[in-house]
TILUMZA-44211 format. One record per residue (C-alpha): residue number from 1; z, y, x; residue in one letter. Coordinates in nm, 3 decimals. Each point is the difference from the previous one (the first is absolute). Example, Ala and Ser with C-alpha at 12.3 -4.5 7.8 and 13.67 -1.06 7.14 Angstrom:
BEGIN
   pos         Z         Y         X   code
     1     0.780    -0.450     1.230      A
     2    -0.066     0.344     0.137      S
//
This chain:
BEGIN
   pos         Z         Y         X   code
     1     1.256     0.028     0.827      X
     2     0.409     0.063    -0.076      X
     3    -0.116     0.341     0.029      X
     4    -0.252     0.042    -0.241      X
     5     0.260    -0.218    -0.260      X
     6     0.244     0.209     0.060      X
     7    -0.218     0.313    -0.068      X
     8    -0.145    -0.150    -0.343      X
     9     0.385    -0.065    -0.097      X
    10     0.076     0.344     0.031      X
    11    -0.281     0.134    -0.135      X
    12     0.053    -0.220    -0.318      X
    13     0.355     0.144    -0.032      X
    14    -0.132     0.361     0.042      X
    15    -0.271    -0.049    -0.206      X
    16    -0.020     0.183    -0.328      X
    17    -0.292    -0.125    -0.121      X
    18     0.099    -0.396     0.033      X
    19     0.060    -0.069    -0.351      X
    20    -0.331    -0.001    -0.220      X
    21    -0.177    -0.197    -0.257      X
    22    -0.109    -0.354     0.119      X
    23    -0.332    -0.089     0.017      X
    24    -0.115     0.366    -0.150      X
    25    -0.338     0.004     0.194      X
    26    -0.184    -0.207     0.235      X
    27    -0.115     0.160     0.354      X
    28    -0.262    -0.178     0.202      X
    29    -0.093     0.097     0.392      X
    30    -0.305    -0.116     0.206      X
    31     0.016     0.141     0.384      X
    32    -0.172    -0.077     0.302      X
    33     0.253    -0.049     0.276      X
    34    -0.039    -0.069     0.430      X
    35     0.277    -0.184     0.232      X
    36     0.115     0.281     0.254      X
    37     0.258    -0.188     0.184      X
    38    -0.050    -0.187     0.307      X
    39     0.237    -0.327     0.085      X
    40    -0.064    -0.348     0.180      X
    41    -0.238    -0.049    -0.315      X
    42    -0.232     0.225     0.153      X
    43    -0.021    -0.215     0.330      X
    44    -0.280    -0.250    -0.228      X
    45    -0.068     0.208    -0.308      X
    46    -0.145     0.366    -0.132      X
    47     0.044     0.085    -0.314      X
    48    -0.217     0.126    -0.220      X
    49     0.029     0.218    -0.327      X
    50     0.107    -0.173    -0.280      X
    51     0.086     0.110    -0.379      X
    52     0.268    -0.023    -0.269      X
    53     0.013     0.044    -0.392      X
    54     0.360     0.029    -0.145      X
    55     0.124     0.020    -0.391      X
    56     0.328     0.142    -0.070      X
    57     0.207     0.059    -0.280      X
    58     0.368     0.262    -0.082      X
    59     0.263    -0.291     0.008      X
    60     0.325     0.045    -0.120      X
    61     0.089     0.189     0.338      X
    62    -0.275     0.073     0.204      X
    63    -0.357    -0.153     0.001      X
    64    -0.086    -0.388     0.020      X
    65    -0.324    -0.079     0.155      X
    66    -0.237    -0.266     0.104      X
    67    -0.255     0.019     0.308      X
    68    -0.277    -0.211     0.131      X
    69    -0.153     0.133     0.343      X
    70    -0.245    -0.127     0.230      X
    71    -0.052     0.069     0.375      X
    72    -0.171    -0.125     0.287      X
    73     0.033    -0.063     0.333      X
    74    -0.276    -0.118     0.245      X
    75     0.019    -0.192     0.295      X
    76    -0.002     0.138     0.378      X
    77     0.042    -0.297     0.158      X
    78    -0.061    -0.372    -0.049      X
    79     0.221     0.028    -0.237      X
    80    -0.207    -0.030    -0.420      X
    81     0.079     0.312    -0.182      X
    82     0.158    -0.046    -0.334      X
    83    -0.019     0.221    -0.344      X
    84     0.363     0.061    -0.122      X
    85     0.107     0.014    -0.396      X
    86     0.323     0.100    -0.146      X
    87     0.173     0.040    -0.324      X
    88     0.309     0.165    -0.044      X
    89     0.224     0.101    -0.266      X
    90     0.181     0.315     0.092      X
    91     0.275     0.245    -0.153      X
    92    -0.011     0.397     0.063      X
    93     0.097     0.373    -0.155      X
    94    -0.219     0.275    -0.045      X
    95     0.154     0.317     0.145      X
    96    -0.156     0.327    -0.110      X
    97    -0.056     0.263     0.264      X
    98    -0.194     0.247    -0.173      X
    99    -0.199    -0.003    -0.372      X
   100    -0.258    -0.209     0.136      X
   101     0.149    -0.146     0.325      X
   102     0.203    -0.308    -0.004      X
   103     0.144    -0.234     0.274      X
   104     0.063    -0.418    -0.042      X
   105     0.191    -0.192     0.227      X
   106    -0.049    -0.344    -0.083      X
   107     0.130    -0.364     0.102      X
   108    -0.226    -0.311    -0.089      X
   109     0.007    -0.390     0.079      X
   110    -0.247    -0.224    -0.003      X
   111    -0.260    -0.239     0.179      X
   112    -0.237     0.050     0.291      X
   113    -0.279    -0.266     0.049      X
   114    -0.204     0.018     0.297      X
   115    -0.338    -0.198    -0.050      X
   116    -0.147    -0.052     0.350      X
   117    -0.342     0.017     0.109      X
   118    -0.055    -0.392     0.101      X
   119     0.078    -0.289    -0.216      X
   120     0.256    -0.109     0.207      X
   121     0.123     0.199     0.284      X
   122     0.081    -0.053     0.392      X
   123     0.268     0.252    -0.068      X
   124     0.223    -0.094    -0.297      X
   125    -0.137    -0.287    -0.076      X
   126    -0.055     0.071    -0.337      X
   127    -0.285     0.152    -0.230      X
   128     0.241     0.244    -0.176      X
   129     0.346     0.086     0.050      X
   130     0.213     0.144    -0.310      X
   131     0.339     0.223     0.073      X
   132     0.280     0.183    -0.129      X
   133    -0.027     0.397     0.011      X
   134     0.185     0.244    -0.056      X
   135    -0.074     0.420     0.025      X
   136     0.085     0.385    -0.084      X
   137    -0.230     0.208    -0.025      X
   138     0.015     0.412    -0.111      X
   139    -0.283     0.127    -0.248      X
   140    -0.079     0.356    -0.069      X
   141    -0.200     0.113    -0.276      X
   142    -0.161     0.311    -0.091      X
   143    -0.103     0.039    -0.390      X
   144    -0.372     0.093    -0.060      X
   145     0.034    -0.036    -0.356      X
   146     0.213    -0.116    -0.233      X
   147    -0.078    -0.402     0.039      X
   148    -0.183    -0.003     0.333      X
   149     0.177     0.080     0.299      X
   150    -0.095     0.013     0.403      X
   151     0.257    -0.176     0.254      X
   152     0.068    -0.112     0.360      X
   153     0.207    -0.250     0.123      X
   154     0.199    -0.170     0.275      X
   155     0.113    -0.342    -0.041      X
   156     0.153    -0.240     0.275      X
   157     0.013    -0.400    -0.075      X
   158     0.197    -0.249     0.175      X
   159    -0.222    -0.352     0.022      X
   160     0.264    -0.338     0.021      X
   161    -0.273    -0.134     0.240      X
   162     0.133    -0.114     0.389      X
   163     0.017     0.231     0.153      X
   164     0.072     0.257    -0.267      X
   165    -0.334     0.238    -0.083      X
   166     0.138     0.320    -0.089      X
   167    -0.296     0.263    -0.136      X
   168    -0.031     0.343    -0.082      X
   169    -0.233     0.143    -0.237      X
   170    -0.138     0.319    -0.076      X
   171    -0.184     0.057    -0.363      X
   172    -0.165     0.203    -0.202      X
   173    -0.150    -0.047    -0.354      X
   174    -0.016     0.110    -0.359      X
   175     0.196    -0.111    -0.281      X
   176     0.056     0.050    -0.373      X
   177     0.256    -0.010    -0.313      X
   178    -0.055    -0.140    -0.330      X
   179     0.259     0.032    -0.278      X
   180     0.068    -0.354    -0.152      X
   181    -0.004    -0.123    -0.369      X
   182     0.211    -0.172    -0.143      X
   183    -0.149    -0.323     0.010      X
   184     0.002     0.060     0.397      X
   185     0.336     0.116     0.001      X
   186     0.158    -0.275    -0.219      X
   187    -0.146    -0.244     0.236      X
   188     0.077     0.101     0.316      X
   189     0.334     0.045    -0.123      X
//
């Protein structure tokens, strides 16, 4: 994770493009995404695809964004299997490749709840369980158009559970850009 900081801090001080005008456009994501690492989680658990829709908007440097993502994993033991939501709130840069090729890394935060299967659980104890995460992730995006765009994603998430859950994803999906009004623009800002 000190890696991927690190990287984002240089990048930011490299960066050309990290001054713009805040809250110029809005850019919303949906992807379908699969779990493709395998860790003690895996021992009781398969995961299943899952899905994500993302808004994001030009900060003052870089791009602030919110998430909320869903993902499943079902049980292989006696263990129930539990649906997992999380919403994060993430920073990132855009860093153009080629006209209509541009690569994100981004950092979020945010919270993981795990609803299980079973009212109350043999395992945890507990119907639900609710954590702190925290992720990177690189996007790339190819333009199609001028609003609508084509992109694929890898995004890794660290889950405060005991013992830790760490998860990789891989993503695709579509997403779009709308320029904002004023009225949008004066109150996000």
């Amino acid at each position: 994770m000190r890696y991927i900081l690190t990287t984002l801090a240089l990048v930011l001080i490299t960066s050309s493009s990290s001054a713009q005008a805040p809250f110029s456009n809005l850019e919303f994501r949906i992807q379908g995404s699969h779990n493709v690492n395998r860790s003690r989680l895996y021992d009781n658990w398969h995961p299943a695809s899952g899905m994500k829709l993302s808004v994001s908007t030009p900060f003052y440097t870089g791009d602030w964004e919110m998430s909320l993502g869903f993902h499943r994993f079902n049980a292989s033991t006696d263990v129930p299997g539990f649906g997992a939501l999380w919403i994060s709130s993430g920073w990132g840069l855009k860093i153009p490749v080629h006209t209509r090729i541009t690569i994100r890394p981004i950092i979020h935060i945010g919270n993981y709840r795990m609803s299980f299967d079973d009212s109350a659980t043999t395992y945890s104890g507990e119907s639900s369980e609710s954590d702190f995460v925290g992720g990177a992730r690189i996007l790339t995006s190819f333009n199609i158009s001028r609003k609508w765009f084509l992109f694929g994603e890898t995004e890794y998430l660290r889950v405060q559970t005991q013992p830790l859950m760490h998860l990789l994803f891989i993503s695709v999906g579509v997403g779009f850009q709308v320029q904002t009004g004023n009225f949008v623009k004066i109150f996000l800002e």
